[in-house]
N, C-alpha and C positions, 0 to 999 in steps of 0.2 A: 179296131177300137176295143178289143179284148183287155187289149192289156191293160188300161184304164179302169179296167172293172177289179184290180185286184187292188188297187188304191182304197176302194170303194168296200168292198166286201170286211173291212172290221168295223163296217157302221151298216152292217146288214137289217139288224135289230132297231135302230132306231128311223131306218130310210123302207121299214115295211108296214103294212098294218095301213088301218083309217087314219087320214089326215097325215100320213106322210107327204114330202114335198117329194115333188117329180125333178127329177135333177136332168141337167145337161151337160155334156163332153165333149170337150172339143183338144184337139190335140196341138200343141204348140210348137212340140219339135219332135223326131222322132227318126231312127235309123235303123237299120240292117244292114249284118256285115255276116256273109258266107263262108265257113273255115275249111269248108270239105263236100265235097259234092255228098248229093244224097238223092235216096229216090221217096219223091213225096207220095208213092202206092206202096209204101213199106211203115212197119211200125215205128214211130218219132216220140220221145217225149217232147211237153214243151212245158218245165220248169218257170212260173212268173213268180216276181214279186215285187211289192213296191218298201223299199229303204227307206220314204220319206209321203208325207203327205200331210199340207197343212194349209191354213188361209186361199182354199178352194182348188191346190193347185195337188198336183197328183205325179211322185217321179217310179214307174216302173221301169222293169227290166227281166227279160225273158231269157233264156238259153234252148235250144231244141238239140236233143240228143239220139245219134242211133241205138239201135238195140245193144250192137258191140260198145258201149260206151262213150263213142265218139262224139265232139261236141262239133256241132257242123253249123251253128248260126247262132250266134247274139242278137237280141231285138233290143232296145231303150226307147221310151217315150215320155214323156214330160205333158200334163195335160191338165186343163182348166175344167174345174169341175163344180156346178154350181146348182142353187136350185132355181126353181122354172118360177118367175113371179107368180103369184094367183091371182086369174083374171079377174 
């Protein structure tokens, strides 16, 4: 559910503070695909971003790199993202 949160993070400012609303995430569709073996007890970046985010809905996509540059995994996810009614 990470990934989700970089949809989310250019409305940091107005989803913090009192009386911000509490949002919910829920993921709609979402894939990994592995390019190259890797050892996940070695240093990895994991480059996110989201290209698109509008009408509650949130499209990310991540890339994980080894240190030689190598790009060994795409992540994409697609996610609904709302706020939490107030009871």
């Amino acid at each position: 559910m990470t990934l989700l949160g970089v949809a989310i993070a250019p409305h940091a400012d107005e989803l913090s503070g009192p009386g911000a609303p509490t949002l919910q995430a829920g993921s709609l569709d979402h894939a990994l695909w592995f390019h190259a073996p890797a050892r996940p007890d070695e240093w990895l970046l994991y480059d996110q971003v989201s290209p698109w985010a509008a009408r509650g809905r949130g499209l990310c996509r991540g890339a994980i790199w080894t240190r030689d540059g190598t790009r060994v995994a795409t992540v994409v996810q697609e996610g609904l993202i709302r706020p939490v009614p107030a009871a």
